[in-house]
C-alpha positions as CSV (number, residue, x, y, z in Angstrom):
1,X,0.9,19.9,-9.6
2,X,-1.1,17.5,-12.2
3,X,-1.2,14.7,-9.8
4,X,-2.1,16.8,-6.6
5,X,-3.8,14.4,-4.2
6,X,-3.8,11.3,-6.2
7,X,-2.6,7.9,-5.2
8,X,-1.0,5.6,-7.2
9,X,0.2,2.2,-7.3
10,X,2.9,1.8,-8.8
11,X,5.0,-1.8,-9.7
12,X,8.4,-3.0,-11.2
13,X,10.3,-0.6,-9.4
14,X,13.6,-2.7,-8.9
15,X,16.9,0.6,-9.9
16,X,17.0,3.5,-9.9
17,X,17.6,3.2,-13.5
18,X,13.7,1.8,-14.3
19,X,11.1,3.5,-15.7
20,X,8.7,3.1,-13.1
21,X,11.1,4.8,-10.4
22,X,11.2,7.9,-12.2
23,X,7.3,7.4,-12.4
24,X,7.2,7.3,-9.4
25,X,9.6,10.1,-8.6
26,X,7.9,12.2,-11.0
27,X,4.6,11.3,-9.8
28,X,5.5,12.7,-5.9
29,X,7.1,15.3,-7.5
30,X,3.8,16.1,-9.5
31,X,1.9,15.7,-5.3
32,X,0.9,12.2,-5.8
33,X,1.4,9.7,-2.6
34,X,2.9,6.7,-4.2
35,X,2.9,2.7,-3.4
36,X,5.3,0.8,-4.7
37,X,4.8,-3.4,-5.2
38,X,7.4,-6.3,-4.9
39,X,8.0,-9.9,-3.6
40,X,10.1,-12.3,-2.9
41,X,13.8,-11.9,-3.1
42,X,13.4,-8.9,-4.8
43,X,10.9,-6.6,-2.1
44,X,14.2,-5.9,0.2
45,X,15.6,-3.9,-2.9
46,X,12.2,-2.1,-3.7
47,X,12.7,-0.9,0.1
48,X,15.7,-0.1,-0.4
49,X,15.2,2.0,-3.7
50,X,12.1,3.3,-2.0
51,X,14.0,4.8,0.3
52,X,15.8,7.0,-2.6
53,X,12.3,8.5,-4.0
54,X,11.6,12.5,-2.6
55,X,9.4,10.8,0.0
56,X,10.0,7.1,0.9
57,X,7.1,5.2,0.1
58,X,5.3,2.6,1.3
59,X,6.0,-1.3,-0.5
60,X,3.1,-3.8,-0.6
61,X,4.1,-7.2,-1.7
62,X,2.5,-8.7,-5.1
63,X,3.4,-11.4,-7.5
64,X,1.0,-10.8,-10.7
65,X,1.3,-14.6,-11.1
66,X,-0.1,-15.3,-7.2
67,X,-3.8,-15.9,-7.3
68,X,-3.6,-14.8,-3.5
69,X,-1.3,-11.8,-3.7
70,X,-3.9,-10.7,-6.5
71,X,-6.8,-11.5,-3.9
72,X,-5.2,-9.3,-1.4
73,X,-4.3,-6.7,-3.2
74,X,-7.3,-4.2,-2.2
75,X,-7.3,-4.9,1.2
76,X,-3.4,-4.5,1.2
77,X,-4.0,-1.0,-0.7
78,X,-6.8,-0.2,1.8
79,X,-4.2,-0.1,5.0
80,X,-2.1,2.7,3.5
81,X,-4.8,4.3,1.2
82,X,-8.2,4.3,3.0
83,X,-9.8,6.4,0.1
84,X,-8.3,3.7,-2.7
85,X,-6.5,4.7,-6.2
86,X,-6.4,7.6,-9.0
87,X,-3.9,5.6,-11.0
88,X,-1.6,1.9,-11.4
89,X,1.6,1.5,-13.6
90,X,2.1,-1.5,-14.9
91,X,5.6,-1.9,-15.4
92,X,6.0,-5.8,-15.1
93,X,7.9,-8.0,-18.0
94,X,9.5,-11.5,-18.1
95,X,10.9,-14.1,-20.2
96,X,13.0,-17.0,-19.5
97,X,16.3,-17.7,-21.6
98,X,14.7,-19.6,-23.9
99,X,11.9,-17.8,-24.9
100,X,14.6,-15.6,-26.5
101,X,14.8,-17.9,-29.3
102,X,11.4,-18.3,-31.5
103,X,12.0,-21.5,-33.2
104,X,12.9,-23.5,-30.2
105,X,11.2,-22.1,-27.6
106,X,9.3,-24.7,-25.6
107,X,5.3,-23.4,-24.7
108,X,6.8,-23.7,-20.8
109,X,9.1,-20.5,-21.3
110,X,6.7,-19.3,-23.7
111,X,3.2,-19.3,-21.1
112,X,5.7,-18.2,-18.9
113,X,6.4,-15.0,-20.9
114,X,2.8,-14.7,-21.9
115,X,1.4,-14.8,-18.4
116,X,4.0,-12.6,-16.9
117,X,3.9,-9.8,-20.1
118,X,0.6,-10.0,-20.8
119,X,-2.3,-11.2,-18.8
120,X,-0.5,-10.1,-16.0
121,X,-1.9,-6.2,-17.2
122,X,-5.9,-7.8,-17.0
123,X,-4.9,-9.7,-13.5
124,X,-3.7,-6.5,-11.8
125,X,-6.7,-4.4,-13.7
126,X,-9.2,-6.6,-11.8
127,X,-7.5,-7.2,-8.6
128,X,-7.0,-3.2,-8.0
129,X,-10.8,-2.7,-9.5
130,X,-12.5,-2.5,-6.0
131,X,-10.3,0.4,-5.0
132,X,-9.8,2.1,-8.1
133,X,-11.6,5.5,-8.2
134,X,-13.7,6.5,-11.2
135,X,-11.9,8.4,-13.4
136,X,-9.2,6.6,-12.7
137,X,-6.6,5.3,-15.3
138,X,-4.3,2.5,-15.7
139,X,-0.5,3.0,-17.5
140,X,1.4,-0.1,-19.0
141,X,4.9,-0.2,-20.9
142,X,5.7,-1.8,-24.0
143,X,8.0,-2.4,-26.3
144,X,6.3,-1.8,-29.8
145,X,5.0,-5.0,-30.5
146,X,3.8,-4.3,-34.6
147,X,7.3,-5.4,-36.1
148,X,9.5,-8.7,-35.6
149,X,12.4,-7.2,-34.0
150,X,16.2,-8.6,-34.2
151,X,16.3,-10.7,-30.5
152,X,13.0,-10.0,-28.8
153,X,11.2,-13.1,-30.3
154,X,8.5,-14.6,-27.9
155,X,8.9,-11.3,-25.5
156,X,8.0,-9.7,-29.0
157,X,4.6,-12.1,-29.2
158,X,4.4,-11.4,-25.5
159,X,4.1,-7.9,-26.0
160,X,1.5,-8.0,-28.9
161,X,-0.7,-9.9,-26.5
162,X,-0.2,-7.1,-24.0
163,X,-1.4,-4.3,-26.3
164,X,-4.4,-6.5,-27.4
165,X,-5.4,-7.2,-23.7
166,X,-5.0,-3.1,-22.8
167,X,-7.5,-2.4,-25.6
168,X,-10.2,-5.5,-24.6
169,X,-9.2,-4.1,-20.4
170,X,-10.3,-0.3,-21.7
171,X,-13.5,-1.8,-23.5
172,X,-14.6,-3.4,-20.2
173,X,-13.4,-1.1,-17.4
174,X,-14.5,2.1,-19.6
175,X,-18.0,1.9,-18.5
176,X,-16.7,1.8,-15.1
177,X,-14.9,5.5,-15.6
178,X,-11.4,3.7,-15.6
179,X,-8.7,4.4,-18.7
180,X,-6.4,2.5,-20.0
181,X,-3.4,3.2,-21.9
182,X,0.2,1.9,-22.9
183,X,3.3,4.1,-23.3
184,X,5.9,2.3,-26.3
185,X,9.3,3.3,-24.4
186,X,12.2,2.6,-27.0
187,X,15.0,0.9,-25.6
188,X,16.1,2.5,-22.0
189,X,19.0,0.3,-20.8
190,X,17.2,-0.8,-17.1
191,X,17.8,-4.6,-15.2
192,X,15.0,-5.8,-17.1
193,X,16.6,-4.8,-20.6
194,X,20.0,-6.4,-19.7
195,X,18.3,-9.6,-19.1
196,X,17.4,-9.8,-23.4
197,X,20.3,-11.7,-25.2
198,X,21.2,-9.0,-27.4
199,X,19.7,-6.2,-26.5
200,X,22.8,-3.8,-28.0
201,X,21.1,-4.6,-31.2
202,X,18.4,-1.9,-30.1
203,X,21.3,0.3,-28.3
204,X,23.4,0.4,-31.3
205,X,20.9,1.9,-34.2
206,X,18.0,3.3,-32.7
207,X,19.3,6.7,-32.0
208,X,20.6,6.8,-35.4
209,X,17.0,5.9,-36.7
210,X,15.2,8.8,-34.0
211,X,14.5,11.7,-35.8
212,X,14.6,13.1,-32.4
213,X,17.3,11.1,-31.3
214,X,17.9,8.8,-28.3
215,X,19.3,8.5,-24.9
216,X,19.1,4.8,-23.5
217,X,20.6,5.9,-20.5
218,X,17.1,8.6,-19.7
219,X,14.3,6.9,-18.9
220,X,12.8,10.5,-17.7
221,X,10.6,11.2,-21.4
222,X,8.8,7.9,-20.9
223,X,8.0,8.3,-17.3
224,X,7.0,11.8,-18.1
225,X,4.3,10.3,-20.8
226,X,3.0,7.8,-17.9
227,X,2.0,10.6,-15.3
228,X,0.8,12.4,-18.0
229,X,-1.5,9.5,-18.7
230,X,-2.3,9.3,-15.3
231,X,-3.2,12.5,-14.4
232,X,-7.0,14.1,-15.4
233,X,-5.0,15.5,-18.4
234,X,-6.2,12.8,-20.8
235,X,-9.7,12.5,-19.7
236,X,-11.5,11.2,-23.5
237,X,-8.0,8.9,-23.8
238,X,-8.2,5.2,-23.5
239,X,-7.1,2.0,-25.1
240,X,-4.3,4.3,-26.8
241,X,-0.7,3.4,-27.4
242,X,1.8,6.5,-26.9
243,X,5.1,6.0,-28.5
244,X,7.9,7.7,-26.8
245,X,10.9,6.2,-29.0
246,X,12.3,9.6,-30.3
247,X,9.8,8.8,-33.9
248,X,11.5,5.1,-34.9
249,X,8.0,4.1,-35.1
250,X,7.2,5.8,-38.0
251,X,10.4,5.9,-40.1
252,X,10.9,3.4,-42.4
253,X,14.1,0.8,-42.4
């Protein structure tokens, strides 16, 4: 049981079909208690889906974007985890339309994309910092942000500023015992994947390029790499990026 007696936090859980549910799955499975985030329209399917985990879990509400949600989020974690957290997943991406094209985008769907993709990772960092334990360590998804892929455009740019904010977020919360790490998923076809115009283009030719091969219907091997990342497994680990993409990273074209 790698996570025996943690707690974690963990967001984005919207389907059963998400990354961050089988995290979360995986995670009770592994002994960890789990808390799940949501707002808005959205927080009465988290309860829902919570109710579909091993042991129904508990669902505080938090916008990354709401400088009071963020403000509340300790004491929030406090009333269902006295003791505070081992561990947060960051699961938590968005991009209007029109970010999805580069050369028009307007900087209004762009800083929308960049707030929600990427400083959303330092925001949540900081606000779960008073009840994070030492030794704790916090899990982020991306999308492999060194190439200009077909599609992703300003989500693309959104992304590269996520990794660079995990590495400057492990630089400063290091000292304070606290990992940080990113798991590179390839293309899992979840909600938040259906949303990108074009996002076949990833279905149709990455399993052909994966040495390994690839299933975009499992989401199971990248969930597997987050609890391993937040379990005590990876003490000496931080401001790494673990690519679970079945090898595409490193093949050429």
């Amino acid at each position: 049981m790698m996570l025996d007696g943690k707690t974690l936090l963990v967001t984005g859980v919207l389907t059963e079909s998400s990354i961050a549910f089988h995290v979360a799955r995986l995670a009770q499975e592994q002994g960890a208690t789990v808390l799940l985030t949501s707002f808005g329209r959205t927080m009465k399917i988290t309860k829902v889906i919570a109710r579909r985990l091993p042991t129904p879990a508990e669902v505080i509400e938090l916008d990354v974007t709401d400088e009071e949600h963020l403000a509340a989020l300790a004491d929030r974690v406090r009333e269902f985890a006295p003791d505070g957290l081992d561990g947060v997943l960051h699961s938590i991406g968005f991009a209007p339309e029109g970010a999805f094209n580069f050369l028009e985008a307007s900087w209004a769907d762009v800083s929308t994309a960049v707030h929600v993709s990427a400083y959303s990772l330092k925001a949540l960092g900081v606000a779960a910092l008073p009840v994070m334990k030492a030794g704790g360590s916090i899990v982020g998804l991306t999308f492999d942000a060194q190439f200009a892929w077909p599609v992703y455009d300003w989500m693309g740019v959104a992304k590269a500023a996520f990794e660079a904010t995990n590495r400057y977020l492990a630089r400063d919360l290091g000292p304070k015992g606290i990992r940080c790490n990113l798991v590179a998923a390839g293309p899992i076809r979840t909600t938040a994947a259906k949303s990108i115009p074009g996002f076949a283009t990833f279905e149709d030719s990455w399993d052909g390029n994966a040495p390994l091969g690839w299933d975009v219907t499992d989401a199971e091997p990248a969930a597997k790499a987050c609890v391993a990342l937040l379990s005590d497994w990876f003490p000496a680990t931080t401001a790494e990026i673990v690519h679970v993409d079945g090898g595409v990273h490193a093949m050429g074209s």
